[in-house]
N, C-alpha and C positions, 0 to 999 in steps of 0.2 A: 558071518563069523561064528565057530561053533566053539564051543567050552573043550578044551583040553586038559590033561589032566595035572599041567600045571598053571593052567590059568584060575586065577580067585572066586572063591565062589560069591555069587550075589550078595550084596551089602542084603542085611535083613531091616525091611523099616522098624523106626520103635517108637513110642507112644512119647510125642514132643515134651518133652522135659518142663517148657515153661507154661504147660497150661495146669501143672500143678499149681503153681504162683496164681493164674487168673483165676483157677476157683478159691481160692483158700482169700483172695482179695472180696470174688465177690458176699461168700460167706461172711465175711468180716462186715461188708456193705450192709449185706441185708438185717444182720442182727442192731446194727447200730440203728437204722431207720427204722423197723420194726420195734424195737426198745425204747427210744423217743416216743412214735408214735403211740403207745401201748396206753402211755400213761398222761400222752398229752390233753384230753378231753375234759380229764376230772383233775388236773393242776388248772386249768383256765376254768372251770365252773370253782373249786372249792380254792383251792391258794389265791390264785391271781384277781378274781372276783370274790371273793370272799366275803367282803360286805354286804354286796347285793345278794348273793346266793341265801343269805343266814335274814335278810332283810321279809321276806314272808314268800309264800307260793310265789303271786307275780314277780319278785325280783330273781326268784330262783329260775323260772322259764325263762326271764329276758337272759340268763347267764346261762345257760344251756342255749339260748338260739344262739348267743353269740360265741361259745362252743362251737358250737355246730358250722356257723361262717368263717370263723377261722382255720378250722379246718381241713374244709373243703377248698378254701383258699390257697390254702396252702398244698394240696393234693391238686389243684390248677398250678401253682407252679414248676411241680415237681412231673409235669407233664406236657409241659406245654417246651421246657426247654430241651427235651432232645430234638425240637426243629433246628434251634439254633446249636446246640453243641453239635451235633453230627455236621454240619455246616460249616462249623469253624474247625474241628478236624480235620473234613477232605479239604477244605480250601488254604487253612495257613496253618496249624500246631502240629496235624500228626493226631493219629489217636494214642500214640504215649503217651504224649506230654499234653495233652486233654485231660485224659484221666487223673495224672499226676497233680496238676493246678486246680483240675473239680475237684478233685480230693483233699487240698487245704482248702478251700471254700467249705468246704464240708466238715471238716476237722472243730475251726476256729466258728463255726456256728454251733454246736452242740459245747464246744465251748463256753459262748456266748449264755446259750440258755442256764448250764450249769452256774455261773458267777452271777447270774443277773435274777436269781429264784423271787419270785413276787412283783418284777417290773416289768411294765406291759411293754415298755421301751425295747427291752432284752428279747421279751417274748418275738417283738416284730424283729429287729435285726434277727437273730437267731433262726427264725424261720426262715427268713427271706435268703439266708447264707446256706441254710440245707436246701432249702428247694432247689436253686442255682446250683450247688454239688453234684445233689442226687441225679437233677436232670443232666446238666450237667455230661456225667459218667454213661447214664442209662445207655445212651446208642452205640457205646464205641466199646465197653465191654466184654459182649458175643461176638461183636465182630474181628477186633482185636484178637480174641481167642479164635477163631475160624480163619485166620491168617496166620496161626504157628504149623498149621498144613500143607503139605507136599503133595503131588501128585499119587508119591508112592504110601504116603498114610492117610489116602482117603477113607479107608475101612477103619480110621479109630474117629473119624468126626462122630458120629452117632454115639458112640460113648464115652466121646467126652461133653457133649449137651446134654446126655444125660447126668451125668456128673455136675455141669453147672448147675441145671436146674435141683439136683439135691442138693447143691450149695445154697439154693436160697431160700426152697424149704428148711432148712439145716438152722439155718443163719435166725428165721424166723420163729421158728421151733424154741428156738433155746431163750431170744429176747421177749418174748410171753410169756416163758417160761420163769423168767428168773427178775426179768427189769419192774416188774410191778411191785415183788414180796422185797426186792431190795430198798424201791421206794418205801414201804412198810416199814423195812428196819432202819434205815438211814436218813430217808429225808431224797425230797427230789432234788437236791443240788448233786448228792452221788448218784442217781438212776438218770443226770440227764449227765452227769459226768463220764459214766462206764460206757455209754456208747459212741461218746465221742475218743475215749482213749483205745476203744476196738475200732474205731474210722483210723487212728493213727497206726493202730499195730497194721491193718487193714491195707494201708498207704507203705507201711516200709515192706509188707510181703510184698508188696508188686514191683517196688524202686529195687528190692535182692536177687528180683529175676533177672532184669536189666538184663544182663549178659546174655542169657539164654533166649531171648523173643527174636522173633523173623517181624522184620519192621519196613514196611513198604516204603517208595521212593521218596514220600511227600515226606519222612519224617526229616529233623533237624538233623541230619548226619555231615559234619566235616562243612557246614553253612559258614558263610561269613557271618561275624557278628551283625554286620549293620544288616543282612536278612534279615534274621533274625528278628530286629529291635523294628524293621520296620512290621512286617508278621505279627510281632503281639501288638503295635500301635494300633493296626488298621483291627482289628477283630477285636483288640479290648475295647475300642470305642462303642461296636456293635454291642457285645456284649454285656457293657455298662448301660445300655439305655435299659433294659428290657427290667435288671434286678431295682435299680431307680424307680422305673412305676410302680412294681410291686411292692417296693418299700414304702413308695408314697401313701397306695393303694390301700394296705392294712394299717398306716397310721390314720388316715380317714375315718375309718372304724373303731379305732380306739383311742388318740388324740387328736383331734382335727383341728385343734387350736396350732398344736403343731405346726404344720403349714402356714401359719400365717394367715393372711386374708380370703382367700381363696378356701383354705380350713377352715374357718368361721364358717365362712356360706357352707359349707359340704355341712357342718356340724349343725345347720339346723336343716336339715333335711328330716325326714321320717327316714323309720330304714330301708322301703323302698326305693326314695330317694337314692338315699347313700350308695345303694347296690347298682342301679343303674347305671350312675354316675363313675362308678369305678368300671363298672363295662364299657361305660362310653368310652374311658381312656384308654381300658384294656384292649379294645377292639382300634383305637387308633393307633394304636403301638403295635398290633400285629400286623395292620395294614402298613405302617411306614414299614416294619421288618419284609415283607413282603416284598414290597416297592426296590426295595434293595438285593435282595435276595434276586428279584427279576432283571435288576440291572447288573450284577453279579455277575449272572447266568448267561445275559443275551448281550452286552458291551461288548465283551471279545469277537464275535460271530459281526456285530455288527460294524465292527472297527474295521473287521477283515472283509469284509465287502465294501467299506467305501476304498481300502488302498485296492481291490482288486478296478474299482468304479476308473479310480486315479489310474491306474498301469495297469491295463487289460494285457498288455506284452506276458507282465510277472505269473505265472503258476507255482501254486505252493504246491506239493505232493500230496498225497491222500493219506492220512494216519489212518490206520484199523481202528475201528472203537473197540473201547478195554473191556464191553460186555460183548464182542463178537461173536467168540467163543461157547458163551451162554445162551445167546439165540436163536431158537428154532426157526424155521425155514418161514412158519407161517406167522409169527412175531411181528409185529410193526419194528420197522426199523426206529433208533432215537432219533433220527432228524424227519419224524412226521411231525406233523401242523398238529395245532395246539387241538384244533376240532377234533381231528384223527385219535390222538392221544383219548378227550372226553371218550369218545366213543368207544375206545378198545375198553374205559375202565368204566362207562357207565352203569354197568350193575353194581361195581364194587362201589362207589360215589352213591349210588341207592343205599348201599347194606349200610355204608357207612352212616346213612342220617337216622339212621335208628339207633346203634350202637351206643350213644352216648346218652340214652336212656337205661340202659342197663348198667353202665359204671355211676349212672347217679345211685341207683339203687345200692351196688354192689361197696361201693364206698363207705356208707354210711354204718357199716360193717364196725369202724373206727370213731364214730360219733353217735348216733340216736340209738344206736346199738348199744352202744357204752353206758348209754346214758338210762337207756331202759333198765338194763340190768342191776346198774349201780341203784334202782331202785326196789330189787327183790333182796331174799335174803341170802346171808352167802352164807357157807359152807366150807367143808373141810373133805380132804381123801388123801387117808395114810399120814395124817398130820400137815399139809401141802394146803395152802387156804386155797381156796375154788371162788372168787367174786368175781366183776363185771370185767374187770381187765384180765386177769389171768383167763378167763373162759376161751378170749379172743386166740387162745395158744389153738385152740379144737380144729380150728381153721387148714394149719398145715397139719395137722394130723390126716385130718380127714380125707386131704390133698391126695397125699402119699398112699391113701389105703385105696382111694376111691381110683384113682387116673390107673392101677395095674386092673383093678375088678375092672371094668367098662371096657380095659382095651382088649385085653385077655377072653374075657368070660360074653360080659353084656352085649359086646357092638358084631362080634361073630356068630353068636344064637342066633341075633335081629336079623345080621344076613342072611341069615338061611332060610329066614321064614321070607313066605314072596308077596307081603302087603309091610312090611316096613325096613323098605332098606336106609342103613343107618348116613345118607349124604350126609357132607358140610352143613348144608344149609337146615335138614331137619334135625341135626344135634342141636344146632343153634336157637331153632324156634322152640323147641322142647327147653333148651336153657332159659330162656326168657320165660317160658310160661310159667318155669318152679321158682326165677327169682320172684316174683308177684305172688306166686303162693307163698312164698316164705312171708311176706310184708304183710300178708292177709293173717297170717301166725304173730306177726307181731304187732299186731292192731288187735289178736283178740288178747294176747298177755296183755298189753298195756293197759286196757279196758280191765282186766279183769285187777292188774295191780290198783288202778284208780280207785276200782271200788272197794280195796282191803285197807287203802289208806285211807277212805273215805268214812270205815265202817269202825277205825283203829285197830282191826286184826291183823297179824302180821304177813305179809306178800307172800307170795309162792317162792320157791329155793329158786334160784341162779342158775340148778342146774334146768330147768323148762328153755333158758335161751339156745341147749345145744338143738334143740326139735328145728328152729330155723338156720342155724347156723348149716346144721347136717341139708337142709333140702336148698338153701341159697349156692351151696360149695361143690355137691352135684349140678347144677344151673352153671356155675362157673367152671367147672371142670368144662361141662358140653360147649359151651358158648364160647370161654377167652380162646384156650390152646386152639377149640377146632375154626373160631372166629380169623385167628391171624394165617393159620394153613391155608382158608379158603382163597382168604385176599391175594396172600402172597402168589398162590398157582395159579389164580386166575388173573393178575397184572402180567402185564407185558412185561417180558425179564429187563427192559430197559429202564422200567418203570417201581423197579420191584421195590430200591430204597427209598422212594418218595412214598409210597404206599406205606411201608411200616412206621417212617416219620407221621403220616395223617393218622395212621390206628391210634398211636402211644395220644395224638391231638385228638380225640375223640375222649379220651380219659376228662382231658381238660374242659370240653366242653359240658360234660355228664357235672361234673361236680361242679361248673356254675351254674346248673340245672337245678340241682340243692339249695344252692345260695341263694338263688332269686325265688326258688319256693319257700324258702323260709322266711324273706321278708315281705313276700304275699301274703302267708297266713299267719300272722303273729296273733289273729285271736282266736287260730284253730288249734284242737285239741292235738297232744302227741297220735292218740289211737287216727281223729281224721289224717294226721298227716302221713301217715300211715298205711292206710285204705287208698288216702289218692295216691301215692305211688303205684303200687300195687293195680289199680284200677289204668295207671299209665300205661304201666309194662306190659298190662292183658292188652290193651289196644295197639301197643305198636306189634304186638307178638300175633296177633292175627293180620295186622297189614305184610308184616315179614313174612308169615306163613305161605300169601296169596301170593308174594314176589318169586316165596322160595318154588312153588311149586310149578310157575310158568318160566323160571332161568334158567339156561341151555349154557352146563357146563363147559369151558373152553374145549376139554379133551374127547368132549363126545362129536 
């Protein structure tokens, strides 16, 4: 059929209307969690412990370590739940109405935090209510927005990830910016207030688009109620256990009487003890999630071979699989054996057991960081106070300046010369080796403030902590973005969303890596604890070096 001249000419594609909504949602996300976090480190050492911190030096370290475990505790929950959100999505809510219910979980915990200023009680609900949000949201956000695409607007996906992602530099940017000198002027009841009333605005930009989103089969569309009602029965049950332990799990650490008898005993533990002991439970509750998650997966397959077992007569037709489409000829299909699966991602299953040593490091970004700084002296630019929290804004600045130089400029000079071409895996080892040098930077500040308060002269300026912030955030630049490319290209496309759910669980594991360093060395110095990071990260980054340089890319 050919075009005549009264036939219509081509509809022209146009750039999907509602992923305006999902970034302007996830901008709203990131400044609310970024703005909490900003200022959470020095409200739990100076408000919330307040006695102890003002009690002499040792009472002040013991309030900084527990700084320090709370907050990586809570950066464990905030990454450990896109296994389970992304799960309860594809399987019973829909990522609409995921994000819509994480986002009152989310809401009504920064809530929490703001009415409840000075009580450890608040502090742990509050927490434990954003973590469950944020994770929560995390995996069904990008995706959600990669399904307002057509065939015929494939050429605006790329610029609208780009777009997302300056939403959450954006978002970050401005909660640094502004959440800490608020708390200065107002009090932390408004600086943990403001981010939860940008989680609400946050929540009604994405409930305005409604109309406008492309919403796949599994959503709630024209369902019976009792669907419905039984849909959030079976999946709230799941998703009730997991916020439970973690409620339990950080009241152990700060009331253990709380619990009851069982709190008693936890509460005369050391803090080794303690820390253990909430792994132990931690790790039993991802194995029962596990367990289910495998019966989940494998009950229907197995249901449908015993009726085929019963009536060998009956044949059911073959459905196409819904990643068909996406897989290459030389792809393992998804009905290979569990062995077969190991094998295609055994090198990724290698890269990944390192990985969560560089998010212990890169974390602490939010805590020992905080805490270092909050002990030099602060400063002023153009009238704009410069301390230990506000500095943390340098972060996405540096983001933004750094990821066009490196992609632009740095990583096509590299190609050209013929002794270092810029792979995945050598951005990544070069990432790891400058997060270690950065720790090795803040082992010798720390040392060097120890001995000014030692000597009564006053610390060095606030501003010395950008020298690590700048060589940790190129580390991160090379290592996160080119860390999840690698994985993602190199899994089986069958395999590709299990693989990003394990990256985001690598997060989770790095930051109990912190936890349980911290209550190993509670009689070592900030600078040792410091050095041994640092000293970790040079070791695993010379084992990754010698993985990287003997693995045989899928596409070669």
């Amino acid at each position: 059929m050919t075009l005549t001249e009264n036939s219509p000419a081509p509809k022209k594609s146009r750039f999907p209307r509602s992923v305006f909504f999902i970034v302007g949602t996830e901008a709203g996300e990131r400044f609310s969690f970024y703005g909490m976090r900003s200022i959470l480190t020095l409200y739990i050492i100076y408000e919330l412990m307040k006695d102890l911190s003002a009690s002499g030096a040792e009472g002040l370290r013991a309030a900084e370590d527990y700084a320090t475990t709370i907050g990586h505790l809570f950066t464990m929950g905030v990454y450990f739940m896109p296994l389970l959100g992304a799960w309860i999505a594809d399987k019973f809510w829909g990522r609409y109405w995921t994000i819509v219910a994480m986002s009152l979980f989310y809401v009504v915990g920064n809530a929490t935090l703001a009415l409840t200023v000075g009580s450890q009680l608040g502090l742990v609900v509050g927490l434990s209510l954003i973590a469950f949000g944020s994770g929560g949201i995390k995996p069904c956000v990008s995706s959600f927005m990669g399904e307002q695409f057509s065939k015929d607007q494939s050429n605006f996906i790329a610029r609208a990830f780009g777009m997302f992602y300056w939403a959450i530099n954006f978002g970050s940017f401005f909660a640094f910016l502004l959440i800490p000198v608020i708390k200065d002027s107002v009090g932390y009841a408004w600086a943990f207030g403001i981010p939860g009333i940008t989680m609400g605005l946050a929540t009604l930009i994405f409930v305005v688009g409604t109309a406008s989103y492309k919403r796949n089969s599994g959503e709630w569309i024209n369902e019976p109620a009792a669907t419905i009602a039984k849909r959030v029965a079976s999946s709230s049950v799941l998703y009730g256990a997991l916020p439970a332990w973690f409620f339990c799990a950080l009241i152990m650490l700060v009331k253990p009487q709380m619990l009851g008898p069982v709190g008693q005993w936890v509460g005369g533990m050391n803090a080794l003890g303690k820390t253990l002991f909430v792994a132990g439970t931690g790790a039993a509750a991802f194995f029962a999630v596990l367990v289910i998650f495998a019966i989940a997966a494998f009950l229907p397959k197995f249901l449908g071979n015993l009726a085929k077992e019963a009536h060998p007569e009956s044949t059911l037709p073959k459905m196409p699989s819904s990643d068909s489409v996406l897989v290459e000829k030389d792809v393992p299909a998804p009905s290979m054996t569990l062995g077969e699966r190991f094998r295609a991602i055994r090198g990724i299953l290698l890269l990944f057991a390192v990985i969560p040593v560089f998010w212990a490091l890169f974390d602490q970004m939010a805590t020992t960081w905080v805490i270092l700084g909050g002990q030099m002296t602060a400063t002023s630019l153009f009238g704009y106070p410069i301390n230990t929290e506000t500095m943390q804004n340098i972060n996405p600045i540096f983001v933004m300046t750094l990821i066009p130089i490196l992609s632009f400029f740095i990583y096509p000079a590299l190609n050209r010369t013929r002794f270092f071409k810029t792979t995945p895996l050598r951005r990544m080892t070069v990432g790891m080796v400058l997060a270690a040098f950065s720790f090795v930077i803040c082992g010798w500040l720390q040392t060097s403030v120890d001995a000014s308060i030692a000597a009564g002269t006053p610390p060095m300026s606030v501003w010395w902590m950008a020298l690590p912030y700048f060589v940790l955030t190129i580390g991160e630049v090379l290592f996160s973005a080119t860390g999840l490319e690698f994985a993602f290209s190199q899994a089986p496309a069958a395999m590709r969303s299990t693989i990003t759910s394990l990256w985001n669980l690598t997060t989770t594991v790095g930051n109990f890596l912190v936890v349980l360093v911290v209550a190993l060395t509670v009689n070592y110095t900030a600078s040792d604890r410091f050095y041994f990071f640092a000293a970790l990260m040079l070791a695993v980054a010379v084992v990754f070096g010698l993985f990287s340089a003997c693995y045989k890319y899928k596409s070669e």
